[in-house]
C-alpha positions in Angstrom: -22.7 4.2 40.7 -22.3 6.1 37.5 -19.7 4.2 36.6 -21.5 0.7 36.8 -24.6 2.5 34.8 -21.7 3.7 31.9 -20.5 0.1 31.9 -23.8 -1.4 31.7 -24.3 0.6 28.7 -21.0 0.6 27.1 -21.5 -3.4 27.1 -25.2 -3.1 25.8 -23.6 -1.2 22.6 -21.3 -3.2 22.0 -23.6 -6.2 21.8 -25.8 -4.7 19.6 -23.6 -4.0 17.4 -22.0 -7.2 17.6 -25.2 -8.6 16.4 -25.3 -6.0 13.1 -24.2 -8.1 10.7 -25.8 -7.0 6.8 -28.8 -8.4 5.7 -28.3 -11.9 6.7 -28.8 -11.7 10.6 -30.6 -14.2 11.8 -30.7 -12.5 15.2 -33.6 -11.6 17.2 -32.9 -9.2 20.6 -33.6 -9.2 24.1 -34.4 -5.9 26.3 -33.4 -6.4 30.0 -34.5 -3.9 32.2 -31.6 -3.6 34.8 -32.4 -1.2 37.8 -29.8 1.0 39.0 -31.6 2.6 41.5 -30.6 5.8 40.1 -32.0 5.1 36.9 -32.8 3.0 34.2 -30.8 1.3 31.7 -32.4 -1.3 28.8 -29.9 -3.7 28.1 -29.6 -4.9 24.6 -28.7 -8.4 24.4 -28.4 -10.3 20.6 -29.4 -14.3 21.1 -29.4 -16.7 17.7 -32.7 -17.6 16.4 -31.0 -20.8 14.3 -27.9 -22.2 12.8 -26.9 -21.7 9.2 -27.0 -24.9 7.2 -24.4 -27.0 6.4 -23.1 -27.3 2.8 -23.4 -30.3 1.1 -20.5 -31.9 0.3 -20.7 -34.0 -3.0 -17.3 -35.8 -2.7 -18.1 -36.5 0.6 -21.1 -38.6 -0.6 -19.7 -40.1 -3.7 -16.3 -41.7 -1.8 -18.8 -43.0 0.7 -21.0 -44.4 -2.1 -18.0 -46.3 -4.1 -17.0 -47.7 -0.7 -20.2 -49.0 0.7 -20.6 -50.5 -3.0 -17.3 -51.6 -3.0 -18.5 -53.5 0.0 -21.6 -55.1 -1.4 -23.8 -52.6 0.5 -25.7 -51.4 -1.5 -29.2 -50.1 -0.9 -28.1 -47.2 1.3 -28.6 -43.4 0.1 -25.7 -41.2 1.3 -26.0 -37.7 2.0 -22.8 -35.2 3.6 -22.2 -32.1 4.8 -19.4 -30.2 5.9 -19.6 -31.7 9.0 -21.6 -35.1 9.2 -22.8 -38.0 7.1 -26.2 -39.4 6.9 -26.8 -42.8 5.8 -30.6 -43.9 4.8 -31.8 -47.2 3.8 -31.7 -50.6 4.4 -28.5 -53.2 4.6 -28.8 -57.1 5.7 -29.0 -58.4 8.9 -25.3 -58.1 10.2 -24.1 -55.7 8.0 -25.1 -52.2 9.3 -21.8 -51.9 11.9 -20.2 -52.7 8.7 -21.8 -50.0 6.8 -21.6 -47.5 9.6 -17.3 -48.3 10.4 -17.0 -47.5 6.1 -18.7 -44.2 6.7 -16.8 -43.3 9.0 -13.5 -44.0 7.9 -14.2 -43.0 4.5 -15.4 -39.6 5.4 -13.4 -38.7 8.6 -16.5 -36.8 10.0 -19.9 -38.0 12.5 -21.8 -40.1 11.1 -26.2 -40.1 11.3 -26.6 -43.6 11.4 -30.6 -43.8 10.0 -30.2 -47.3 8.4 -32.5 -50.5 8.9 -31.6 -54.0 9.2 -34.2 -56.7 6.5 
């Protein structure tokens, strides 16, 4: 039984430290109580609050750009990330699939398809 109450609190340590990371954690923590019947033991548990944001990715949006103009599509604002592309605007009736395949091939990454047909 002492064993499983060492263990219990072995872990809890090791959590929180995992979740001691400088000045910018963005962690908020848990306390369990966890009753042994002998005694008991708070375990400390680190959870995420939120996600770090994305870089933008300038090239990204400028070879996106020159191929949706290359394309004749052009009232559509581009905006990447590290890890997706948004495309905002409006394109003509029958050309957003158009706009959307471009995107995608031009950037190699997901694509946040936010554009209107006029």
């Amino acid at each position: 039984m002492k064993i499983k109450v060492l263990a219990v609190l072995g872990l809890a340590a090791v959590a929180g430290l995992a979740g001691c990371r400088g000045a910018a954690n963005t962690n908020t923590t848990v306390v369990t109580n966890t009753n042994t019947g002998m005694m008991n033991a708070n375990v400390t548990v680190a959870t995420p609050m939120s996600t770090p944001m994305a870089a933008r990715d300038a090239a990204a949006e400028t070879a996106v750009k020159s191929a949706l103009d290359k394309a004749g599509i052009r009232d559509v604002t581009v905006s990447a990330t590290n890890s997706e592309v948004t495309l905002r605007g409006t394109v003509a009736k029958g050309k957003m699939a158009e706009a959307y395949r471009i995107a995608t091939e031009t950037s190699r990454r997901k694509v946040d398809n936010q554009l209107t047909e006029k």
